[in-house]
Backbone atoms as SQL, in Angstrom:
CREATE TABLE atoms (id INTEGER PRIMARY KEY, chain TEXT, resi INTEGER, resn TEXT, atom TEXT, x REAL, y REAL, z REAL);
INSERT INTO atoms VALUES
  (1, 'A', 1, 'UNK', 'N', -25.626, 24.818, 21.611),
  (2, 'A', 1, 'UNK', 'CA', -24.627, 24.730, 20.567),
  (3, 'A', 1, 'UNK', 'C', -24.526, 23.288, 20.083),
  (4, 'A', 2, 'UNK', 'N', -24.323, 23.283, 18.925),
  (5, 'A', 2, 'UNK', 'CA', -24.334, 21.825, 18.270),
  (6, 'A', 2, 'UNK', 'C', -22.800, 21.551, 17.643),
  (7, 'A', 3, 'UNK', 'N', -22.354, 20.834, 18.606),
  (8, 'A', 3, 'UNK', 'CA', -20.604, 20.460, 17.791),
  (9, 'A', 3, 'UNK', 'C', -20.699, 19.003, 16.753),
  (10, 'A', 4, 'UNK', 'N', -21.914, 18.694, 16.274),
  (11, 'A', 4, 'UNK', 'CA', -22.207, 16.926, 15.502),
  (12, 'A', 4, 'UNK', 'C', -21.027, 17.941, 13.950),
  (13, 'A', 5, 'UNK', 'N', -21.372, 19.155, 13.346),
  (14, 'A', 5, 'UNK', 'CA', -20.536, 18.844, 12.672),
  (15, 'A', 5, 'UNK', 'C', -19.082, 19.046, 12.392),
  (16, 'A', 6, 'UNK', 'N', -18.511, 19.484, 13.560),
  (17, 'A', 6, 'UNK', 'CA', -17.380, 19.909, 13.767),
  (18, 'A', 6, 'UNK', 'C', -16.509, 18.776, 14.120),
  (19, 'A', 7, 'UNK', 'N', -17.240, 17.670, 14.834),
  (20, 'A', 7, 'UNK', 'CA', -16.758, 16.502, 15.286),
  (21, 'A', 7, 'UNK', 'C', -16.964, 15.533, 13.926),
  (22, 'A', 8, 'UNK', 'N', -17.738, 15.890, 13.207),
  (23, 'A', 8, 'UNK', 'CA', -17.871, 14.814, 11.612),
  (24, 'A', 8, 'UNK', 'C', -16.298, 15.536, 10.864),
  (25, 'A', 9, 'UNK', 'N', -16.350, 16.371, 11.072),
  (26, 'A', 9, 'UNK', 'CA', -15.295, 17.143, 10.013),
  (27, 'A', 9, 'UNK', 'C', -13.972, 16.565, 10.454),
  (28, 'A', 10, 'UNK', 'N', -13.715, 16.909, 11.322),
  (29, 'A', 10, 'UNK', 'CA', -12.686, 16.565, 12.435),
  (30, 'A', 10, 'UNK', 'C', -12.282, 15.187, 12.002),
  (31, 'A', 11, 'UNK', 'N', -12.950, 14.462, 12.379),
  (32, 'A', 11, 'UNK', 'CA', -13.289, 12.593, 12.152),
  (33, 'A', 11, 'UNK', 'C', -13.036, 12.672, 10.746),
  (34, 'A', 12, 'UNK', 'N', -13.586, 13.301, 9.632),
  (35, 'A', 12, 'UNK', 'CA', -13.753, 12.963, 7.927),
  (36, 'A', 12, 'UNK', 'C', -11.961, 13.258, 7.960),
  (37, 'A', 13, 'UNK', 'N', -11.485, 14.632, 8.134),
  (38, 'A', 13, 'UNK', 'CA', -10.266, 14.600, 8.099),
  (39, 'A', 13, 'UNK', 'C', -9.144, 13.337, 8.814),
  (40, 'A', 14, 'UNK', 'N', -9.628, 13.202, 9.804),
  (41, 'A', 14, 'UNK', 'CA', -8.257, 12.205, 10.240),
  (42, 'A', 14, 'UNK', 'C', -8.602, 10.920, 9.372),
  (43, 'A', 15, 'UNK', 'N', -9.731, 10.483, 8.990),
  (44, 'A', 15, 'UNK', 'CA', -10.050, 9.439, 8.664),
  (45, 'A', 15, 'UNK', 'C', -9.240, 9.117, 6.878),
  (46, 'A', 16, 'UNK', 'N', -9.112, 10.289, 6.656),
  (47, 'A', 16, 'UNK', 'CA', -8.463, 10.296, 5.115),
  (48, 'A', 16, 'UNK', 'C', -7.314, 10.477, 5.201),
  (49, 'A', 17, 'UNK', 'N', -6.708, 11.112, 6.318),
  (50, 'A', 17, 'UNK', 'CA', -5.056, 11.371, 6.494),
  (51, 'A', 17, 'UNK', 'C', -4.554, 9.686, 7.298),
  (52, 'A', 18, 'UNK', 'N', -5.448, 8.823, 7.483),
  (53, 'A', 18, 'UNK', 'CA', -4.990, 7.392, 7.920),
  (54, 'A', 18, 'UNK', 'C', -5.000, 6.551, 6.289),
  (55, 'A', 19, 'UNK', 'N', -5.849, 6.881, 6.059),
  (56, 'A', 19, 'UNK', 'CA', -6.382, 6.317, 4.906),
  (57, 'A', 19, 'UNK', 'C', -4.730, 6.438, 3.458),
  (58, 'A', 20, 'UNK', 'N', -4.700, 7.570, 3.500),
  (59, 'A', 20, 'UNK', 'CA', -3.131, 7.894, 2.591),
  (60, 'A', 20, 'UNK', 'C', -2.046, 6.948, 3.183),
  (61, 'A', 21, 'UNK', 'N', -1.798, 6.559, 4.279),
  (62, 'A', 21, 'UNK', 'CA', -0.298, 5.579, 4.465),
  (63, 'A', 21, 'UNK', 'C', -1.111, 4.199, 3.993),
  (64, 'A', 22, 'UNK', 'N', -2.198, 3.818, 4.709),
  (65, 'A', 22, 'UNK', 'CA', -2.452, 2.845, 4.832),
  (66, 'A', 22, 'UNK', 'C', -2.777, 2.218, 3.409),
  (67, 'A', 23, 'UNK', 'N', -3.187, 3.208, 1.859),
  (68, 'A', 23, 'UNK', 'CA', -3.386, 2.702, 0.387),
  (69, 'A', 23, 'UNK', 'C', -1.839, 2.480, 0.492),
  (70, 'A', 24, 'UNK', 'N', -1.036, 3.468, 0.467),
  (71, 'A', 24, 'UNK', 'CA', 0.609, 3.001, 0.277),
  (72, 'A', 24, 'UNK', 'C', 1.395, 2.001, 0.848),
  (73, 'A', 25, 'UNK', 'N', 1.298, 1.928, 2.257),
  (74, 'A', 25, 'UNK', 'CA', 1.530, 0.478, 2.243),
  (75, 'A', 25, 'UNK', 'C', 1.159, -0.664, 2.212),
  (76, 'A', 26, 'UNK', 'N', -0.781, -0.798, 2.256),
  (77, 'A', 26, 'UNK', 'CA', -0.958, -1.831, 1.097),
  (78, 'A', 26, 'UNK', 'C', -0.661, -2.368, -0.404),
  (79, 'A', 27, 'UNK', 'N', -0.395, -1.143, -0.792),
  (80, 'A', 27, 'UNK', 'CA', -0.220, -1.316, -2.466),
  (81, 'A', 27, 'UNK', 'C', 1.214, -1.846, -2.298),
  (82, 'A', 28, 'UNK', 'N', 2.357, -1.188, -1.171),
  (83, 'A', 28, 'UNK', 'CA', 3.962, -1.887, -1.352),
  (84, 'A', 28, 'UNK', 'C', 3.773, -3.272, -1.091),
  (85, 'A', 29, 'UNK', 'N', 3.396, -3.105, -0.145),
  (86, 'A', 29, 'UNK', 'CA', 3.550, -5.288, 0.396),
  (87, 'A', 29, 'UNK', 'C', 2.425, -5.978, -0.435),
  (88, 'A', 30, 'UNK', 'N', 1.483, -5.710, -0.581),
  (89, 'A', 30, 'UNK', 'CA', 0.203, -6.665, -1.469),
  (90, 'A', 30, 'UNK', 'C', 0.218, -6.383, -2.895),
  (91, 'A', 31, 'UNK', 'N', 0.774, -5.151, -3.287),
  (92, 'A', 31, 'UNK', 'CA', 0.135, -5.347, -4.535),
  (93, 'A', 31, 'UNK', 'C', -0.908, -4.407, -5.037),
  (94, 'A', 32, 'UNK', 'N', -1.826, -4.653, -6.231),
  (95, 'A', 32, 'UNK', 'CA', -2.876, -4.113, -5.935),
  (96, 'A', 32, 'UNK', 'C', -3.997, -5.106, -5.991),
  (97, 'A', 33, 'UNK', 'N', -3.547, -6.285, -5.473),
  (98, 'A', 33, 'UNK', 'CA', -3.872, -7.605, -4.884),
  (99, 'A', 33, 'UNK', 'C', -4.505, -7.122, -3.939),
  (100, 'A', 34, 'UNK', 'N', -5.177, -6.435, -2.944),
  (101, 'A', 34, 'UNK', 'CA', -5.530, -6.161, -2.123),
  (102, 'A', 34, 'UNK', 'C', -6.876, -5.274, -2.257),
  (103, 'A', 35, 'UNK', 'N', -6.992, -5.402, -3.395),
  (104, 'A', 35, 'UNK', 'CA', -8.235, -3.761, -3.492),
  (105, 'A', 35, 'UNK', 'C', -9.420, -4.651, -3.040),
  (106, 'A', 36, 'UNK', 'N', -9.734, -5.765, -3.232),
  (107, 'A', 36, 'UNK', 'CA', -11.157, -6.473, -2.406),
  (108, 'A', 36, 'UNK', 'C', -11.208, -6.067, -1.057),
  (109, 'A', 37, 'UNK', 'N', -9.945, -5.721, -0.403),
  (110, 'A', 37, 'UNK', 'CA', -10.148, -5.841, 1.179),
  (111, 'A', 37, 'UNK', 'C', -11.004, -4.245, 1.712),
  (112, 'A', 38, 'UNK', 'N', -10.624, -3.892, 0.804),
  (113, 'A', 38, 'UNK', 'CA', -11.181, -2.088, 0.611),
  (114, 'A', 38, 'UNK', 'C', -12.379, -2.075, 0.636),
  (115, 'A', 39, 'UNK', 'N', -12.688, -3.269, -0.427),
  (116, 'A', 39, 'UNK', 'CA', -14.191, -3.588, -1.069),
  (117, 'A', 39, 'UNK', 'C', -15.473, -3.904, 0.042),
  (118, 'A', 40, 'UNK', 'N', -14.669, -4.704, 0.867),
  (119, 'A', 40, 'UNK', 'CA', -14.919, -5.886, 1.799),
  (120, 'A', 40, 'UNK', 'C', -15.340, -4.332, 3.263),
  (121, 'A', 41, 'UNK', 'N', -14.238, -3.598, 3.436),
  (122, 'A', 41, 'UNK', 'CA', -14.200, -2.892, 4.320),
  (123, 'A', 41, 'UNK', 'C', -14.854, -1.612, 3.875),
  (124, 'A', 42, 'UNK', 'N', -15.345, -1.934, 3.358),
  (125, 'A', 42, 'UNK', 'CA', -16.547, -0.613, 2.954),
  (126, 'A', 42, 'UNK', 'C', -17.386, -0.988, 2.739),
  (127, 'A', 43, 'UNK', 'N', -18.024, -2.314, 2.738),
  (128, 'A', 43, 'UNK', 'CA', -19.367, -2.844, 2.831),
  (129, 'A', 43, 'UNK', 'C', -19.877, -3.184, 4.538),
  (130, 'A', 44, 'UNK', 'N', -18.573, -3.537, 5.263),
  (131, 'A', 44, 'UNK', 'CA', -18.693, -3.752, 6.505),
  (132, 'A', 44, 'UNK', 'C', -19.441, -2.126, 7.356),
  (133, 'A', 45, 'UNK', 'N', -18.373, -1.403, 6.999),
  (134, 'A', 45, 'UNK', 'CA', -18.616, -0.086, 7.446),
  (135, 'A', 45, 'UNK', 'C', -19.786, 0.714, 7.023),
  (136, 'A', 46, 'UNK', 'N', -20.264, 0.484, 6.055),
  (137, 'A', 46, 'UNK', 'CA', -22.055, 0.888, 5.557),
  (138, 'A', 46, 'UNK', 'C', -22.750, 0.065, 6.424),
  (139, 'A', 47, 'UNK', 'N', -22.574, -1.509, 6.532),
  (140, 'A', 47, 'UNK', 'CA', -23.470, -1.749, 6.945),
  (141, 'A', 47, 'UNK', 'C', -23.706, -1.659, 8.732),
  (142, 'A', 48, 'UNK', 'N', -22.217, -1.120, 9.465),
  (143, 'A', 48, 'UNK', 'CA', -22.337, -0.730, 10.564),
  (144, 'A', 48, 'UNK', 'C', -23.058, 0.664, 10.809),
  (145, 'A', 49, 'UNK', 'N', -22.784, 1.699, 9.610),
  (146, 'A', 49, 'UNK', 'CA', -23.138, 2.847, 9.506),
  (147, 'A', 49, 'UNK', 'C', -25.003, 2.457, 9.512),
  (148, 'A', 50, 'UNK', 'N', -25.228, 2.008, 8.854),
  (149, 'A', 50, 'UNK', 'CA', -26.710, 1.415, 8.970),
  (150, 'A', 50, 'UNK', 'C', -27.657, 1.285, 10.280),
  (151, 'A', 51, 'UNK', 'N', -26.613, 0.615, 11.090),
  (152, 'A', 51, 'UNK', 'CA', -27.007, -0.110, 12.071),
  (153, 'A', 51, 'UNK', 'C', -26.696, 0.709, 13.414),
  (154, 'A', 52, 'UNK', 'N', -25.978, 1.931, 13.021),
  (155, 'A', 52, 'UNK', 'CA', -25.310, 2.755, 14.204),
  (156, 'A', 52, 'UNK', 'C', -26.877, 3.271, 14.712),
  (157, 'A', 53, 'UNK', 'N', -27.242, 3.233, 16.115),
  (158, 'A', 53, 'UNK', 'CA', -28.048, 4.115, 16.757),
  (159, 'A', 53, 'UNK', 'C', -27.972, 5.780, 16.440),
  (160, 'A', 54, 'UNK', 'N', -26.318, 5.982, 17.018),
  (161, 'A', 54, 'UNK', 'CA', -26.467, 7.466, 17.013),
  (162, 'A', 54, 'UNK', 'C', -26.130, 8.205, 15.347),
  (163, 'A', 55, 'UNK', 'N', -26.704, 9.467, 15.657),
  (164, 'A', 55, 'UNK', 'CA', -26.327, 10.155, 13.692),
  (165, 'A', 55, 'UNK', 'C', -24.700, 10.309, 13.871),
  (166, 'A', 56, 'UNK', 'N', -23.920, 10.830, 14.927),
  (167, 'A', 56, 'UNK', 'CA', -22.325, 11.439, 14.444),
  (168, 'A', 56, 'UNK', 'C', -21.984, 10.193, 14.384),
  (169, 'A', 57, 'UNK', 'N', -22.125, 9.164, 15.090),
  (170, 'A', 57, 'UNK', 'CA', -21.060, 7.842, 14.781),
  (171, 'A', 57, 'UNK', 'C', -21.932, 7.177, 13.536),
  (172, 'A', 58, 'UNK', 'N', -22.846, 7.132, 12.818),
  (173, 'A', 58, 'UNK', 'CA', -23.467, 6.662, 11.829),
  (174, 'A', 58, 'UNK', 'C', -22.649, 6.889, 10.915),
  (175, 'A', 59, 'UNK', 'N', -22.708, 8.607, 10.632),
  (176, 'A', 59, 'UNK', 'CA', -21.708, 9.834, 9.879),
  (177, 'A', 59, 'UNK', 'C', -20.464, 9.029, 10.084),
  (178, 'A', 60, 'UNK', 'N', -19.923, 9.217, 10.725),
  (179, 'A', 60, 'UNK', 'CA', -18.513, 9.173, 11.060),
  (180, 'A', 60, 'UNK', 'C', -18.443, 7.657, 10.155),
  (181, 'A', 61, 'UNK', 'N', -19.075, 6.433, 10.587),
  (182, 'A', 61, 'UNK', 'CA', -19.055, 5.115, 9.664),
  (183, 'A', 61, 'UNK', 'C', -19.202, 5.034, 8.347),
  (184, 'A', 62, 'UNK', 'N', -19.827, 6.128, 8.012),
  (185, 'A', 62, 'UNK', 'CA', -20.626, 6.051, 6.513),
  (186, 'A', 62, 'UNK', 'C', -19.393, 6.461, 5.633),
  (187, 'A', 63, 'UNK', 'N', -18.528, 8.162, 6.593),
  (188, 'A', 63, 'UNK', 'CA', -17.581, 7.935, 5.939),
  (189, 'A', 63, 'UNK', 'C', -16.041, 7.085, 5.757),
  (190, 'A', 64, 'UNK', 'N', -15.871, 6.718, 6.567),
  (191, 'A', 64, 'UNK', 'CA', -15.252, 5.146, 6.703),
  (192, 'A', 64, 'UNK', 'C', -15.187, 4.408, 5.545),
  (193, 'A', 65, 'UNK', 'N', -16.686, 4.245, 5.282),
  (194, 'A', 65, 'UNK', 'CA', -16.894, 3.315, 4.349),
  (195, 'A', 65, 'UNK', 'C', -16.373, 3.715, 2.412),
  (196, 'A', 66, 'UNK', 'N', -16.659, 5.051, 3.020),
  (197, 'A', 66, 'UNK', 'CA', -16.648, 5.630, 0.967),
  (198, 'A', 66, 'UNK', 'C', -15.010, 5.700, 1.235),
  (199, 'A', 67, 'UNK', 'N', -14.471, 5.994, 1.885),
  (200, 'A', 67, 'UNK', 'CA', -13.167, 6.661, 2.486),
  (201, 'A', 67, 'UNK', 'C', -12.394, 5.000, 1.657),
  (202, 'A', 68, 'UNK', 'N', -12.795, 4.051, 2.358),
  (203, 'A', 68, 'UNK', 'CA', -12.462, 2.932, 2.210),
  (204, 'A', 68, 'UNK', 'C', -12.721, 2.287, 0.167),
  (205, 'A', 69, 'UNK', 'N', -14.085, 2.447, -0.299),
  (206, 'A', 69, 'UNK', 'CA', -14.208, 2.221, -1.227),
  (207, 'A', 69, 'UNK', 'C', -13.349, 3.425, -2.308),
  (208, 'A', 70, 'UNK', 'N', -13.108, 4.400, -1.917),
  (209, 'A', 70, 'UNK', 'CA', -12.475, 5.281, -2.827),
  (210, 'A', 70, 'UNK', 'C', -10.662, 4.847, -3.179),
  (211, 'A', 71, 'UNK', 'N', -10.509, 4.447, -1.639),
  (212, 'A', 71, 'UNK', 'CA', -9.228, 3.449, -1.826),
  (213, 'A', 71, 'UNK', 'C', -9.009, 2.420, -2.500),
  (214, 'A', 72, 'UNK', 'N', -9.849, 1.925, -3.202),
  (215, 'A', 72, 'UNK', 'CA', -9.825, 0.900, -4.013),
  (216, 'A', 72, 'UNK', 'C', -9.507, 1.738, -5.760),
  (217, 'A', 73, 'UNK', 'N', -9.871, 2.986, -5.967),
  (218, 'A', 73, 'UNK', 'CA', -8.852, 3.603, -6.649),
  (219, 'A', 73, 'UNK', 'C', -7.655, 4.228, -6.957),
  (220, 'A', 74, 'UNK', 'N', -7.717, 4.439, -5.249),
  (221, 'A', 74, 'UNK', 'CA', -6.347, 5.023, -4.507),
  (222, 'A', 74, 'UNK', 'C', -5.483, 3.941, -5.060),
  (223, 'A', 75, 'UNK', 'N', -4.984, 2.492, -4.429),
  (224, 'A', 75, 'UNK', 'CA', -4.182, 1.642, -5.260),
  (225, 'A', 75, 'UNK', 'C', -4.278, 1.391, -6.335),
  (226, 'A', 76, 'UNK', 'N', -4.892, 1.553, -7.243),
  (227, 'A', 76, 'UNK', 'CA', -4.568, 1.636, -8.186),
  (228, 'A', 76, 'UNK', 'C', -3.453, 2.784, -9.312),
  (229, 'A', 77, 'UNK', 'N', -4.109, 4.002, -8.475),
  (230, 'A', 77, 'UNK', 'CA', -3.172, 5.429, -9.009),
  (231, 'A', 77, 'UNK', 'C', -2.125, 4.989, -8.194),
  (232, 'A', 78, 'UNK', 'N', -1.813, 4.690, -7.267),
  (233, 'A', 78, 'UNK', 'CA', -0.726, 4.164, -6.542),
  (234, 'A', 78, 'UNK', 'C', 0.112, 3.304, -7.199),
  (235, 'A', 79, 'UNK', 'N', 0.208, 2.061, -8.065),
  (236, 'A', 79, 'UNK', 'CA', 0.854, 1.241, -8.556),
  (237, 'A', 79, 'UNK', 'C', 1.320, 2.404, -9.832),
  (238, 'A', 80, 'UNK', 'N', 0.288, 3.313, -10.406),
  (239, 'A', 80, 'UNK', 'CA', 0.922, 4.108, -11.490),
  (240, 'A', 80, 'UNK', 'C', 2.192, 5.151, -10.831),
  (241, 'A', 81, 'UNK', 'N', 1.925, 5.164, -9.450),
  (242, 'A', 81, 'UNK', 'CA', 2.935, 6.446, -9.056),
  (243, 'A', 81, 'UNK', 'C', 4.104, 5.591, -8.611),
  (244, 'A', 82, 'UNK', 'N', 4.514, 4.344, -8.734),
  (245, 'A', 82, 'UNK', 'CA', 5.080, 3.233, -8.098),
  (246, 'A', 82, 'UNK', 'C', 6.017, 3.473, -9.497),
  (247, 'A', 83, 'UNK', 'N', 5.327, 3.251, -10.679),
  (248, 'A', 83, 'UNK', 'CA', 5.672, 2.467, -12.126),
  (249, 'A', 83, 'UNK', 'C', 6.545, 4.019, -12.623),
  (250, 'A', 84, 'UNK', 'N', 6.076, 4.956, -12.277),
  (251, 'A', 84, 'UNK', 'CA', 6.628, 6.325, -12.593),
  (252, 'A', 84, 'UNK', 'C', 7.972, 7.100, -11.750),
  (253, 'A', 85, 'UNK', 'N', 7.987, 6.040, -11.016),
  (254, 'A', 85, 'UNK', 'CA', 9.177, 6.784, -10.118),
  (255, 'A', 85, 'UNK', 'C', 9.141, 6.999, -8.455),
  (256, 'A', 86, 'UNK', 'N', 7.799, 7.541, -8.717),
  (257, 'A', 86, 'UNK', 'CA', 7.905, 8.962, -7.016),
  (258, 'A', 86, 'UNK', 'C', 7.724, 7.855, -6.078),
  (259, 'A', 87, 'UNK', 'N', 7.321, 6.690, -6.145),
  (260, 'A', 87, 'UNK', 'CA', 7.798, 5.985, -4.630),
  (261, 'A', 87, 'UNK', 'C', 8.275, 4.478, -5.420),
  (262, 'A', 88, 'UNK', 'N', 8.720, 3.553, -4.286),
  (263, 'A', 88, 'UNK', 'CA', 9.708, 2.485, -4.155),
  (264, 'A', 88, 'UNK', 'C', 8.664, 1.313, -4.883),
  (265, 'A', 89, 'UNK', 'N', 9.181, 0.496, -4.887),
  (266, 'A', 89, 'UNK', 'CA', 8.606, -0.677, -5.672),
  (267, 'A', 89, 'UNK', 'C', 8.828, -1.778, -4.436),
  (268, 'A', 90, 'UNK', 'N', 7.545, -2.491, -3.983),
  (269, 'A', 90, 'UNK', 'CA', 7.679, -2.949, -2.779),
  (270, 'A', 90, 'UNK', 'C', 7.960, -4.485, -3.229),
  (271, 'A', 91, 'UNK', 'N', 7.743, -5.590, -2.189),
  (272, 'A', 91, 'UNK', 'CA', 7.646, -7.156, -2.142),
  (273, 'A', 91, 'UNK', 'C', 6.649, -7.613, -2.879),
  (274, 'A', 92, 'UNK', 'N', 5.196, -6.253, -2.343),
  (275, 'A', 92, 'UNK', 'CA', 3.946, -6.987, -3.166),
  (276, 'A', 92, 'UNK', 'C', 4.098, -6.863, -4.964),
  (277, 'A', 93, 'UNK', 'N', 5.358, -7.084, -5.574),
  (278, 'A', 93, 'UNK', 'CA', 5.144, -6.604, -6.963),
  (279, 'A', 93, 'UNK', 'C', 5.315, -7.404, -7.591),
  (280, 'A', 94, 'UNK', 'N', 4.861, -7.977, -8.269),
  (281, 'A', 94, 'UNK', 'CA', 5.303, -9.322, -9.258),
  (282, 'A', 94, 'UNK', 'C', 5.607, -8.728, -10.703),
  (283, 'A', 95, 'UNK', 'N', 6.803, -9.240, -10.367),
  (284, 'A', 95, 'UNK', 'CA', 7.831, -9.223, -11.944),
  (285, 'A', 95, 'UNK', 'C', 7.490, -9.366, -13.219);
């Protein structure tokens, strides 16, 4: 029996349900001053994914990485859902 993709799935899910607080409260305290770090952390994570020996933790890095670069649109729709109401307007906001 082969559990590589049950354990990728598993991993893809938690990895995006961390990923949702963590665009929101970057975008409250930073801003969307922060989207390089996304940038930064999804080049790191490809290039660990690269370098991983095994395929599920390769997988598991690779998605990390898009997970991470997709967040760099995430704050952005984030500052629009900020400007519209449905959440708070944090420190990171300049006037």
């Amino acid at each position: 029996m082969n559990f590589t993709g049950i354990i990728v799935g598993l991993a893809t899910f938690l990895i995006i349900g961390l990923f949702h607080p963590i665009v929101i409260k970057a975008e409250y305290y930073l801003g969307t001053r922060c989207w390089w770090m996304f940038l930064v952390a999804g080049f790191a994570f490809c290039a660990l994914s690269i370098l991983a020996a095994n395929f599920t933790v390769s997988t598991i890095l690779g998605v990390t990485a898009f997970s991470s670069f997709w967040s760099i649109l995430e704050i952005f729709e984030q500052r629009d859902r900020v400007k519209k109401g449905w959440f708070p307007k944090g420190p990171g906001h300049k006037e």
